[in-house]
C-alpha distance (Angstrom), angle and dihedral (degrees) to the residues before:
residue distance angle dihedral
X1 . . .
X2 3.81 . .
X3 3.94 120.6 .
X4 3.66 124.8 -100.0
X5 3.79 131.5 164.3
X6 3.75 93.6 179.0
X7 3.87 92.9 75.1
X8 3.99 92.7 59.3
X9 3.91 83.5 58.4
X10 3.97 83.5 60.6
X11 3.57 93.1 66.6
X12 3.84 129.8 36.0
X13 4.49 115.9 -151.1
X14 3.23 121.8 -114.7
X15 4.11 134.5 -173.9
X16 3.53 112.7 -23.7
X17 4.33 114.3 -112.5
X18 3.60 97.9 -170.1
X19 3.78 151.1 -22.1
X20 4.09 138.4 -131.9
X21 3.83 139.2 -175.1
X22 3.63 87.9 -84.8
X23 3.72 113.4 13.4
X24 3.61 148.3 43.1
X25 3.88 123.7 -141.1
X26 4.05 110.3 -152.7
X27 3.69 128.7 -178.2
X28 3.95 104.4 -106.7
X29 3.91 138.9 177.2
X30 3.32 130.3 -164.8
X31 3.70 111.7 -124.3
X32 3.88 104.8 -146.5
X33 4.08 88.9 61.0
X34 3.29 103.7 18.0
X35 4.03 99.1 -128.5
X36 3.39 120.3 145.1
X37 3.84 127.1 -133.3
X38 4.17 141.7 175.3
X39 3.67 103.2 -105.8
X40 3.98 116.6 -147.8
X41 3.65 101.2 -146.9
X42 4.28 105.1 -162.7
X43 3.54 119.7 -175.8
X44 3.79 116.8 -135.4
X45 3.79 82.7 -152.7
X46 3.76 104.3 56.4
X47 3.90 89.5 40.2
X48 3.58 101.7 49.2
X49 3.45 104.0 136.2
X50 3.65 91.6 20.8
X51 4.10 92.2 75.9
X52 3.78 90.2 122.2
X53 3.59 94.8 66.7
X54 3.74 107.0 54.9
X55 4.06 85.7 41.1
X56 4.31 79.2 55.0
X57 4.09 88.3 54.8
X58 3.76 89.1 46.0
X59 3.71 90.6 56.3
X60 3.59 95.3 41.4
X61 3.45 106.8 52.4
X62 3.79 91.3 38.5
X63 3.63 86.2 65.9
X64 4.15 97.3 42.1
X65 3.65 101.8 37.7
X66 4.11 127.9 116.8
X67 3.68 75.5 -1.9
X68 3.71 102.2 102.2
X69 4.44 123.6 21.2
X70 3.74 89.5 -137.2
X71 4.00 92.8 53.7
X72 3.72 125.4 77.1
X73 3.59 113.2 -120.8
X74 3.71 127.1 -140.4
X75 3.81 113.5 -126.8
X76 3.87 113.7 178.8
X77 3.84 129.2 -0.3
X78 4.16 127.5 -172.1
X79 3.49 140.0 148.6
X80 3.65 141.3 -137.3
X81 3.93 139.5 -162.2
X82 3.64 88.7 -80.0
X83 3.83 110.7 10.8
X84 4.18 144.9 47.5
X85 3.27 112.9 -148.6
X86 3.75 129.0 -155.7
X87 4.04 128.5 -165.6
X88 3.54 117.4 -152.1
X89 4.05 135.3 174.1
X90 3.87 103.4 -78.8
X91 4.15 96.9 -119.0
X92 3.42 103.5 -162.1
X93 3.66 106.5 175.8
X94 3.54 100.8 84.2
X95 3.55 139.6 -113.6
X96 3.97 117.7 -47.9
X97 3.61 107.3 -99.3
X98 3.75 88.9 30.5
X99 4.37 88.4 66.3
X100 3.98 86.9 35.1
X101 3.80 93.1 58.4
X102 4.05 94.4 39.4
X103 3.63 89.6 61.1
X104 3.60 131.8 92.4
X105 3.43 102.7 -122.6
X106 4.09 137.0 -0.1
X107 3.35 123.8 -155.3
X108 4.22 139.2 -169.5
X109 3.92 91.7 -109.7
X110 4.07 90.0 43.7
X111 4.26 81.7 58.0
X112 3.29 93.9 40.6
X113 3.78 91.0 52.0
X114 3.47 94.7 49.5
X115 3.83 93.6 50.1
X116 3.88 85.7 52.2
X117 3.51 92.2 64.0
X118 3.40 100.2 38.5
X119 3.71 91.4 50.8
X120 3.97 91.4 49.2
X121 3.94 84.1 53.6
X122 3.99 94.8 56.1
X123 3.81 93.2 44.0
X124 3.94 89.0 57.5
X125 3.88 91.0 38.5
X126 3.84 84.2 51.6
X127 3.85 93.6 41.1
X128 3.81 86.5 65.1
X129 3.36 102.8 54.1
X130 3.85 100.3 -92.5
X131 3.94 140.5 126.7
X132 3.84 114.6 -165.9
X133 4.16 91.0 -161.3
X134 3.98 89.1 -168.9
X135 3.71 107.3 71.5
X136 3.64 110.0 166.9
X137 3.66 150.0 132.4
X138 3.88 93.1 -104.7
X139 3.66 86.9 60.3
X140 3.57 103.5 51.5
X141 3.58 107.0 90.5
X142 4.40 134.0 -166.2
X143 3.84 110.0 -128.9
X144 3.77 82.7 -144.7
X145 3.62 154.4 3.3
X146 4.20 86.5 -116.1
X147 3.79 111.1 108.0
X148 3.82 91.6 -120.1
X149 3.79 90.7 51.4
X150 3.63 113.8 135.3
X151 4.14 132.8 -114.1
X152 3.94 105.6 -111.9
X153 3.85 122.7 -161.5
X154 3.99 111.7 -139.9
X155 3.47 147.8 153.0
X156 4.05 97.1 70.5
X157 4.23 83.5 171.5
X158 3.99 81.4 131.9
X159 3.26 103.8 30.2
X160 3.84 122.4 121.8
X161 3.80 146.4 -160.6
X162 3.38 110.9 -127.8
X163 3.77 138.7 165.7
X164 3.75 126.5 -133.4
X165 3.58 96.6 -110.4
X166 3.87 95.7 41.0
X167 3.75 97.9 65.7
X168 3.71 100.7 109.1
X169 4.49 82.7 58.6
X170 3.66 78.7 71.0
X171 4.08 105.4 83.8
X172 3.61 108.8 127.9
X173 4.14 114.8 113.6
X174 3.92 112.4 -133.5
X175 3.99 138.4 125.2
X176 3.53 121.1 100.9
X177 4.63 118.0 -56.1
X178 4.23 107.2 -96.9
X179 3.92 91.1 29.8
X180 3.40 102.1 51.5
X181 4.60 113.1 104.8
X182 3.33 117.2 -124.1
X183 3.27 97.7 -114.5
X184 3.24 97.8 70.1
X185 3.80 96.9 63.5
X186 3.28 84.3 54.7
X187 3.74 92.7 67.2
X188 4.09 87.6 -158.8
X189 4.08 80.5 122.4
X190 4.09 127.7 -81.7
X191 4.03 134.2 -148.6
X192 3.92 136.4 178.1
X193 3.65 89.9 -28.2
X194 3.50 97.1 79.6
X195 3.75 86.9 70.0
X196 3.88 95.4 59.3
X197 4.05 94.9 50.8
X198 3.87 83.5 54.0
X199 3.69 91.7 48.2
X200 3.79 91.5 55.3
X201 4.10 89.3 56.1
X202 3.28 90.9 46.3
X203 3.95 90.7 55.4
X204 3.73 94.7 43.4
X205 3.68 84.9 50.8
X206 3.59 93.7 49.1
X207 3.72 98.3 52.8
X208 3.86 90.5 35.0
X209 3.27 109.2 34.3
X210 4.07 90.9 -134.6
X211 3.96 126.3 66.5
X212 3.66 127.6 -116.1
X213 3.34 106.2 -102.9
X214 3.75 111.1 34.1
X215 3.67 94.5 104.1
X216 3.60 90.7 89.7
X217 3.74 109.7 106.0
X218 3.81 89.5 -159.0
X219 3.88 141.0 48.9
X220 3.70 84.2 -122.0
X221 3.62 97.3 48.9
X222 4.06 84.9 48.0
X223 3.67 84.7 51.0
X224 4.18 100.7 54.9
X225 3.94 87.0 39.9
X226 3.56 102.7 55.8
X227 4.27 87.2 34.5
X228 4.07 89.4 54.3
X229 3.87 84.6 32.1
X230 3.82 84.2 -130.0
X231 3.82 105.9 -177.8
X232 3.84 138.1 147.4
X233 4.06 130.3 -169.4
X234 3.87 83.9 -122.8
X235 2.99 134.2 -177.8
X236 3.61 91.6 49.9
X237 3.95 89.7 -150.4
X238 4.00 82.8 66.9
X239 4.13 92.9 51.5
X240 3.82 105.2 38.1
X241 3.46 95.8 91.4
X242 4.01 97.7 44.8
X243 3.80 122.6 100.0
X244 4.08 117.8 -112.0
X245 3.73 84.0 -121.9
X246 4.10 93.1 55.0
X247 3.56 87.4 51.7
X248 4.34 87.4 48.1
X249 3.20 95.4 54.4
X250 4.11 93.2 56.9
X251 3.77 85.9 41.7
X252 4.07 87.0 65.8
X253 3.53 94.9 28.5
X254 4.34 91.7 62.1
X255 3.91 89.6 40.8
X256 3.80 96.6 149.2
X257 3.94 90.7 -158.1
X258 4.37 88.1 90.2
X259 4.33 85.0 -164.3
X260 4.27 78.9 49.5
X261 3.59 102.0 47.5
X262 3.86 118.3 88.0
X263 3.58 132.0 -100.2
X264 3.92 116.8 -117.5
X265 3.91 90.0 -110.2
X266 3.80 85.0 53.3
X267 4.33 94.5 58.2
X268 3.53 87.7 43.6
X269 3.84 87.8 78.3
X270 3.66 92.3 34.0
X271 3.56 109.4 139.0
X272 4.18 87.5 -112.7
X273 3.57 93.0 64.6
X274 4.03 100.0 43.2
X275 3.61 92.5 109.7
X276 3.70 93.1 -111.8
X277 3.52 99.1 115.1
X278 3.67 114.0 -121.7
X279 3.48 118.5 -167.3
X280 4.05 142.1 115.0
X281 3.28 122.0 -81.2
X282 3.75 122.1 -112.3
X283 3.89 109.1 -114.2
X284 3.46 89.6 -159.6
X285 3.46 94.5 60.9
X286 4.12 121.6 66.8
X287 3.54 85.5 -157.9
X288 3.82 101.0 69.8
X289 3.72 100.1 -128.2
X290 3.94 121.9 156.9
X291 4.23 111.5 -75.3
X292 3.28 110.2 -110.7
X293 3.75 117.0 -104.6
X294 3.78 102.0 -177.1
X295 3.90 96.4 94.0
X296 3.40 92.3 50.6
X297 3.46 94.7 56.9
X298 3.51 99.4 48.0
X299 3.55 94.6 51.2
X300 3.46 88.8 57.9
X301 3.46 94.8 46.5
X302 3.80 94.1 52.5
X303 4.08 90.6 35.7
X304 3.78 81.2 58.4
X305 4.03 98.7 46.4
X306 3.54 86.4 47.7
X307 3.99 96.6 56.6
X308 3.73 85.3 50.3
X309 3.89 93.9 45.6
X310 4.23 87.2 49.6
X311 3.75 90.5 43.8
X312 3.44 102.2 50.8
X313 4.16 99.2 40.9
X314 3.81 73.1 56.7
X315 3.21 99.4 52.4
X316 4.05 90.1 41.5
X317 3.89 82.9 66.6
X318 3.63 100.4 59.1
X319 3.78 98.9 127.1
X320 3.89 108.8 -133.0
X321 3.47 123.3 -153.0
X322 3.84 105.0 -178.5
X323 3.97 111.6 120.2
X324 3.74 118.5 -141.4
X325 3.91 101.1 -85.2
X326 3.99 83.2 53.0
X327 3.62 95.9 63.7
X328 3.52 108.0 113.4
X329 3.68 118.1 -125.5
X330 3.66 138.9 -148.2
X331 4.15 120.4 39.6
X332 3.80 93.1 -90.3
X333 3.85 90.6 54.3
X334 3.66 100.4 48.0
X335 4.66 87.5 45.2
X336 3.72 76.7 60.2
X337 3.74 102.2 47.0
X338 3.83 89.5 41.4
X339 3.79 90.7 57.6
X340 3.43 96.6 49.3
X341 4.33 91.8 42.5
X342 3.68 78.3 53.5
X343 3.84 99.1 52.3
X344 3.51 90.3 45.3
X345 3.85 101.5 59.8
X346 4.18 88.7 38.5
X347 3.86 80.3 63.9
X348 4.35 88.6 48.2
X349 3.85 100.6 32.4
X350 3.92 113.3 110.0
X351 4.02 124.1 -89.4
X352 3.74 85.0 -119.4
X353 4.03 92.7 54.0
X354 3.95 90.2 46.3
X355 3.98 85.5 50.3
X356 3.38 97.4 49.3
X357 3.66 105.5 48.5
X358 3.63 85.8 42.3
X359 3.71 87.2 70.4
X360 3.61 93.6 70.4
């Protein structure tokens, strides 16, 4: 990708949507047409080193984009002396859970809908040779504020282009803790698949408003729960109003068996996504419509910020008693320290702190 500085005069920054360990995503337009776009701002700096992985999301986005409605498409790309820069479609809607807990209602067939799409996304990413490798709800995006607006997959920072018969090249553990397959801890080699266990979190989340495995209190724990694929639809207030065939569909979805777990094109028959509507019926209601889920899944949501809040003012309390020549140096040292700071308090913290984040 040759140099040029003349392109960044092309488009003048805006407001800045959202930061990473090594870039910066800005709102941008580009001031011969006027169109606006998310700018991916990547440091040459921060990713030196790294070089091979923002010349990966070059090559896989020019191979998905304006290809599939539910996929953001890469429009322009250029470097400079010290940056690459990346423009994306500007999704303004907001992050998934974000739009589902702004609205007034949310019902079993709106998820299911959602997961439709989504699923129809990852079978054409998958179709073209791609694995995204950091499915989540952060990175499913709303084109739009309009209520029609469509679901957009983005953030392919991990992705890679793979061929069928190169799978086992692929051995490196990332994506984001609770979503990641267990196959790829198990660094034997992973493909496609990967994006199908992270569908099934993001379903449980979605008509939960918590994933499956963050009960764990430890990365360990984490670990033997998502390798076991030890899961329960618990707290039973959360799952009373889902359909059997909601809950079936994240049954094959989190098959831990990667040769046993279905292919995207698969799901998109699923009985859940038929069109037929499954869902329980509001008791409330003499009518029969869907139960609502949307309180649910806000009071998990805020249940959930709320263990975080308690646990880390606890945490901030942690008396420290090292004196200046005691600090640990060096990014290795301090992990260390951390942990052990952190095992510390869990051994102080409160009964009713323990209980409480062992809830989720």
């Amino acid at each position: 990708m040759a140099e040029n500085d003349n392109m960044t005069c092309q488009y003048q920054t805006g407001r800045t949507l959202g930061r990473g360990n090594f870039a910066v995503v800005k709102e941008a337009v580009h001031i011969k047409t006027g169109q606006y776009f998310a700018c991916k701002v990547i440091s040459k700096k921060l990713m030196e080193g790294r070089e091979n992985m923002v010349r990966t999301e070059i090559s896989v986005l020019s191979k998905i984009s304006s290809g599939h409605r539910n996929v953001v498409t890469l429009h322009d790309y250029f470097e400079t002396a010290n940056n690459v820069y990346l423009c994306f479609d500007l999704c303004t809607g907001g992050q998934l859970l974000q739009r589902v807990c702004s609205r007034g209602k949310f019902h079993e067939p709106d998820a299911a809908n959602l997961v439709k799409k989504i699923c129809g996304a990852i079978e054409y990413i998958h179709k073209c040779g791609i694995i995204h490798r950091d499915l989540k709800p952060e990175n499913l995006l709303f084109d739009s504020p309009a209520d029609d607006a469509e679901i957009m997959i983005a953030d392919f920072g991990l992705s890679r282009v793979v061929e069928e018969d190169k799978f086992h090249a692929i051995i490196e553990v990332c994506g984001t803790p609770g979503y990641i397959a267990p196959e790829v801890y198990q660094q034997r080699g992973h493909g496609p698949a990967v994006d199908i266990w992270a569908l099934g979190i993001i379903t449980y989340y979605l008509l939960s408003g918590y994933i499956p495995f963050n009960r764990a209190s430890t990365s360990k724990q984490l670990y033997d729960n998502t390798m076991g694929g030890f899961y329960a639809f618990e707290p039973e207030r959360y799952w009373v109003n889902v359909s059997d065939a909601g809950k079936g569909f994240i049954r094959r979805c989190l098959t831990v068996d990667p040769e046993s777990r279905p292919g995207a094109g698969v799901l998109g028959s699923d009985e859940w996504l038929d069109g037929k509507k499954h869902f329980v019926p509001d008791k409330t209601c003499p009518a029969g419509l869907p139960a609502d889920l949307l309180p649910q899944v806000k009071q998990a949501s805020v249940e959930r910020a709320s263990c975080t809040s308690i646990l880390l003012r606890a945490f901030s309390r942690l008396p420290t008693r090292l004196t200046r020549s005691e600090m640990p140096q060096g990014r290795k040292t301090r992990t260390r320290a951390f942990a052990r700071a952190k095992s510390r308090w869990q051994s102080r913290c409160s009964s009713r702190t323990r209980r409480l984040w062992s809830q989720f």
